[in-house]
C-alpha positions in Angstrom: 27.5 -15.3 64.8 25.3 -15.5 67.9 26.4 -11.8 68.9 25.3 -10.9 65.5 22.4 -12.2 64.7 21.0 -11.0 68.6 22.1 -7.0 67.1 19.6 -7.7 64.4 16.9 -9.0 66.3 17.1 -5.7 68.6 17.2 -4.0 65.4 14.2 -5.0 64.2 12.4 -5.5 67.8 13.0 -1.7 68.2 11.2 -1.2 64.5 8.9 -3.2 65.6 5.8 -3.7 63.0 1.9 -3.8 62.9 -0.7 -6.2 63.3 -3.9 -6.7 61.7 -6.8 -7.2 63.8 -8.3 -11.1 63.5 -11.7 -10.8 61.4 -13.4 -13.9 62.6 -15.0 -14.6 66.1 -12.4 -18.0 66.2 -9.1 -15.9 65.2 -9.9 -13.4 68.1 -10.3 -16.7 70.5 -7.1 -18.3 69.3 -5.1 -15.2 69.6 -6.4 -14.2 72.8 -5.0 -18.4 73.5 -2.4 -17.6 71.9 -1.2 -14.5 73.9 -1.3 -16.2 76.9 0.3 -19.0 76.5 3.5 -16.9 75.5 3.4 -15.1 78.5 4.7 -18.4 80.3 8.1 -19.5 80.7 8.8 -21.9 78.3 9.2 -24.4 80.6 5.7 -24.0 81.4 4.5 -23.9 78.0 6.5 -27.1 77.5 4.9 -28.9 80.4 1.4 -27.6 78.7 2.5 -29.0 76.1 3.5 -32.5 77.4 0.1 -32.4 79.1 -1.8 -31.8 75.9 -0.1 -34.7 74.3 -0.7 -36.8 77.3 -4.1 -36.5 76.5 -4.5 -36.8 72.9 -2.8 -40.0 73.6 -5.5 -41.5 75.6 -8.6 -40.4 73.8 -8.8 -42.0 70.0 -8.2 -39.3 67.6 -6.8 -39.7 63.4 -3.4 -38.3 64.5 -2.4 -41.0 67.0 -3.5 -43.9 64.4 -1.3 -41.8 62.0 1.4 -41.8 64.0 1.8 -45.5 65.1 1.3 -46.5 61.2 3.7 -43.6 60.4 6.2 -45.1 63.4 5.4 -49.0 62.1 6.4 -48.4 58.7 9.7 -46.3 59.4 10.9 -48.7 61.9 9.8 -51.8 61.4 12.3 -53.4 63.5 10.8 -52.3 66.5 8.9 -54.6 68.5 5.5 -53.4 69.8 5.9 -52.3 72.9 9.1 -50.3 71.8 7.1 -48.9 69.2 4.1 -47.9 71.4 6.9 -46.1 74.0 8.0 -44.2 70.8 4.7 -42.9 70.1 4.2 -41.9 73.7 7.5 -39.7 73.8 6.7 -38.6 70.3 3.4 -37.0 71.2 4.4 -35.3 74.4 7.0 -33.3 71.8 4.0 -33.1 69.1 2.3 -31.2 72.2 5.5 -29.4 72.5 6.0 -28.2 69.3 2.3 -26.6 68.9 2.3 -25.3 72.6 5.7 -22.9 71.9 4.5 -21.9 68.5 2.7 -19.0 70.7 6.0 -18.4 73.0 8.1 -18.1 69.5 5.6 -16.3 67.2 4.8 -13.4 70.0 8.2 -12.9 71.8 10.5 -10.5 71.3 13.1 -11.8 68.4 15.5 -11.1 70.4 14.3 -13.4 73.3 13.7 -15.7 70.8 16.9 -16.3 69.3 18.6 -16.0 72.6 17.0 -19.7 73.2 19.3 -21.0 70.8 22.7 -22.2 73.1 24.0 -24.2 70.5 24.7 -24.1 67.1 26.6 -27.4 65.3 27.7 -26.9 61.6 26.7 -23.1 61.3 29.9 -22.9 58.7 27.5 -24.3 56.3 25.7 -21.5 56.2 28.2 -19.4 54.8 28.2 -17.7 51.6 31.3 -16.5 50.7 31.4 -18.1 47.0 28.6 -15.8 46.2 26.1 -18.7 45.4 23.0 -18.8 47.2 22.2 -21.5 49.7 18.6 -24.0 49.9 18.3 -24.5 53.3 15.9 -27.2 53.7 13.9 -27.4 57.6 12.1 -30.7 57.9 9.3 -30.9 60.4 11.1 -31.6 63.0 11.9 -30.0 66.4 10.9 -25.7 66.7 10.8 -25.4 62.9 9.6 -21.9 63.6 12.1 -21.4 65.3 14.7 -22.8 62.3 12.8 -20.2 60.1 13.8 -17.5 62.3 17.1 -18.2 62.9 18.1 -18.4 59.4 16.7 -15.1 58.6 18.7 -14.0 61.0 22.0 -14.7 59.0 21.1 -12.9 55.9 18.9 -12.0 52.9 16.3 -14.8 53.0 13.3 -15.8 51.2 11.2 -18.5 52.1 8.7 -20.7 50.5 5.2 -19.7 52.0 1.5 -21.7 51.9 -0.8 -19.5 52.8 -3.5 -20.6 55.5 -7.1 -20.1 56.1 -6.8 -18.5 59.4 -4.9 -16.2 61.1 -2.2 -16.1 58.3 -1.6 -12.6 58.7 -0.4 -13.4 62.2 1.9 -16.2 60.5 3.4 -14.1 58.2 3.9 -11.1 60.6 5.9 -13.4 62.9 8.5 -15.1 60.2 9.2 -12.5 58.9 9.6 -10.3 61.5 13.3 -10.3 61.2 13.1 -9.2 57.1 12.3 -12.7 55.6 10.1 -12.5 52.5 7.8 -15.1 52.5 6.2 -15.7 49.1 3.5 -18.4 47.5 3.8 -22.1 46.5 3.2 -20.8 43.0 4.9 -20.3 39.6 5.0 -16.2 40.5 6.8 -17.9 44.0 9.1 -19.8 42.4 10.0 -17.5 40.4 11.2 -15.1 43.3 13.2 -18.4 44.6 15.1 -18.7 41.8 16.1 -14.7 41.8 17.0 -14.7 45.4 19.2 -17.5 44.9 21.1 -15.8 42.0 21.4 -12.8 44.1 23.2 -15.4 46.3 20.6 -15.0 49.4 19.1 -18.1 51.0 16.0 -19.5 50.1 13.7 -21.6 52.9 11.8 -24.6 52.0 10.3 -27.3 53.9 11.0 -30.5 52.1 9.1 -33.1 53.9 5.5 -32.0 52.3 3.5 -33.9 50.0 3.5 -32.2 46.6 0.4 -32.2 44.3 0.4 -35.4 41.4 2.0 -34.1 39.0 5.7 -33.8 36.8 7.4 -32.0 39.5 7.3 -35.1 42.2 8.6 -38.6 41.7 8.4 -41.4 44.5 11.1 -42.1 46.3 12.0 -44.3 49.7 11.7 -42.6 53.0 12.9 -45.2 55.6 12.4 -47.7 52.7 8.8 -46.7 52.3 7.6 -45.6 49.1 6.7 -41.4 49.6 5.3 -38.9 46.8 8.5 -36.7 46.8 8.9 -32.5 45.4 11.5 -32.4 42.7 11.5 -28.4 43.5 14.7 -28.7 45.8 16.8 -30.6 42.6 15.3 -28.1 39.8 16.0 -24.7 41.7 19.8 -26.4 42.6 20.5 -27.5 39.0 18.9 -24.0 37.7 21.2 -22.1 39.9 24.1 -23.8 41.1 23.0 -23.2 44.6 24.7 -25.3 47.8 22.0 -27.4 50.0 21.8 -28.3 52.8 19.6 -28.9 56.2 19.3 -26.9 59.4 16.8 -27.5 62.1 16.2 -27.0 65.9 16.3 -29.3 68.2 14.5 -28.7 71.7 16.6 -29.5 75.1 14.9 -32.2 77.5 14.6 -29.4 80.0 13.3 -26.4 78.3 16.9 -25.2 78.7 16.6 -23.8 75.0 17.5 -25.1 71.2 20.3 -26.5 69.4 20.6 -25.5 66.2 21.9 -28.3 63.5 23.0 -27.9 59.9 24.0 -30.5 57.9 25.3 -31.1 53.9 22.5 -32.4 51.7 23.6 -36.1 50.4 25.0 -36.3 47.2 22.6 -36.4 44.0 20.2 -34.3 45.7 21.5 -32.3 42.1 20.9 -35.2 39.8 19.7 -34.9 36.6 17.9 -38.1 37.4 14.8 -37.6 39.3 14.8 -40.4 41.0 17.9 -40.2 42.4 17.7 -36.7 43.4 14.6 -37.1 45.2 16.3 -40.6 47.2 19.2 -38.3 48.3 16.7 -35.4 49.1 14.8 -38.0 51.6 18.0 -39.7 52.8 19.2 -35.8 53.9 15.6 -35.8 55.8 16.2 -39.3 57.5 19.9 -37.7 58.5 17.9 -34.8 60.0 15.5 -37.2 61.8 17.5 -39.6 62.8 19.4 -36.8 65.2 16.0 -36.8 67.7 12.8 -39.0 66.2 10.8 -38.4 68.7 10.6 -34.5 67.7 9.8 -35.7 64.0 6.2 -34.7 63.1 4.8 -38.2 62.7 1.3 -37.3 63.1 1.7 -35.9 59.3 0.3 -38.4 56.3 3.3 -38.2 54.5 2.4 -41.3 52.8 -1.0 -40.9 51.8 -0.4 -40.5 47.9 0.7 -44.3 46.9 2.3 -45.9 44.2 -0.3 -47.5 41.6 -1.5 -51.2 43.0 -0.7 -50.3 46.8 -3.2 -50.4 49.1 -3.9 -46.9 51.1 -2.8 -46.8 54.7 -4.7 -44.6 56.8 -7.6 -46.4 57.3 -8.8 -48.9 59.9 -10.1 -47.8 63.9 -8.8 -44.7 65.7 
């Protein structure tokens, strides 16, 4: 598998494909950034990266208050000072995570997937039974990286919101290796549901907070109530496709990635929507629960509330 999906890396590094010039005085700074950072060796850009976190760590900022209620409420069995310790090795792989996104977006592919020295549960990914797969990448560890990978096993579409800036460079590097990336909108969904009955994978990331309205339900997530997508058990009950998780875990010493796939928890196919979207978030605690600190726990994934409960991220930075 590894020989294999290295061939079509070099395949498409030898295609190569263009780039469209950044339009805005800020794009041209943050790819010029960008650029150099992934001319480092990624143990570098790690240690950049712990540095960065270091820092947002001691100056008051939204996204370490998120993180400690985010950390409070998820494991509330941890005393204080464990649960500030958790923060601190959280944020030095929160700085991680967004200093390699330039090493993985402007590498080579090849060099890129040759990072991965690991991979546990890959037979999950096959598709021999001619149904197509929902591979589900939490954010959590090199997701980039995840994204990359598994387009690197086959005929993948993935699940694509478009951003304000520099989304042309986004887009160029995910799907660099053939993925088709297409919008979180009906027209997108409808492209989900063909590749999957062409028996290709489809890519969604299933830790997001959906818009109010039919297609999420709350659920728990580590016991906390969380405004959970229903898209995941719809696109599985309207095409008999397999689920299941896969995700990249970074090595303490910028030795490279291990990648981890794992079955989706029963009922993640229910025809009740509560329970589907309960076995969707007990696959993402499985996934977490392999390395929290590379969970992004700066994200307000509880923001939406159930009716009556107070809102939570409020109060001093």
């Amino acid at each position: 598998m590894v020989a294999m999906y290295r061939k079509v890396a070099a395949e498409q590094d030898r295609a190569g494909h263009g780039q469209r010039c950044p339009v805005t005085l800020r794009e041209r700074f943050a790819l010029v950034v960008l650029r150099a950072i992934s001319r480092l060796p990624l143990s570098w850009v790690h240690r950049l990266g712990t540095g960065v976190g270091w820092l947002m760590l001691k100056i008051p900022n939204k996204q370490r208050r998120n993180a400690l209620i985010n950390i409070r409420l998820c494991f509330p069995h941890l005393e204080v000072g464990q649960a500030l310790a958790f923060c601190r090795r959280s944020f030095f792989e929160y700085g991680k995570t967004y200093s390699e996104v330039a090493y993985l977006w402007l590498r080579p592919a090849r060099q890129v997937l040759s990072l991965v020295r690991e991979v546990s549960g890959g037979e999950l990914l096959c598709r021999d039974d001619g149904r197509g797969v929902i591979v589900l990448s939490p954010h959590l560890g090199a997701w980039e990286l995840a994204g990359l990978y598994l387009s690197a096993q086959g005929p993948t579409t993935t699940l694509y919101k478009p951003q304000p800036e520099l989304d042309w460079l986004i887009r160029e590097a995910r799907g660099r290796i053939g993925a088709k990336l297409v919008p979180t909108d009906p027209r997108g969904i409808r492209r989900l549901i063909q590749a999957l009955r062409r028996g290709e994978y489809v890519g969604i990331l299933p830790d997001q907070e959906p818009k109010v309205n039919p297609g999420s339900v709350f659920a728990p997530f580590f016991g906390v109530p969380a405004l959970t997508m229903l898209l995941i058990n719809r696109l599985a009950q309207k095409t008999g496709a397999r689920v299941i998780f896969l995700f990249a875990v970074r090595s303490p010493r910028a030795e490279g990635f291990h990648i981890h796939c794992l079955p989706a928890p029963v009922g993640i196919d229910s025809e009740d929507e509560t329970t589907a979207a309960t076995a969707l978030n007990r696959g993402i605690e499985d996934a977490v629960n392999t390395c929290p600190e590379q969970y992004l726990w700066t994200y307000k994934r509880f923001r939406r509330r159930p009716p009556g409960m107070p809102k939570l991220y409020q109060g001093p930075l």
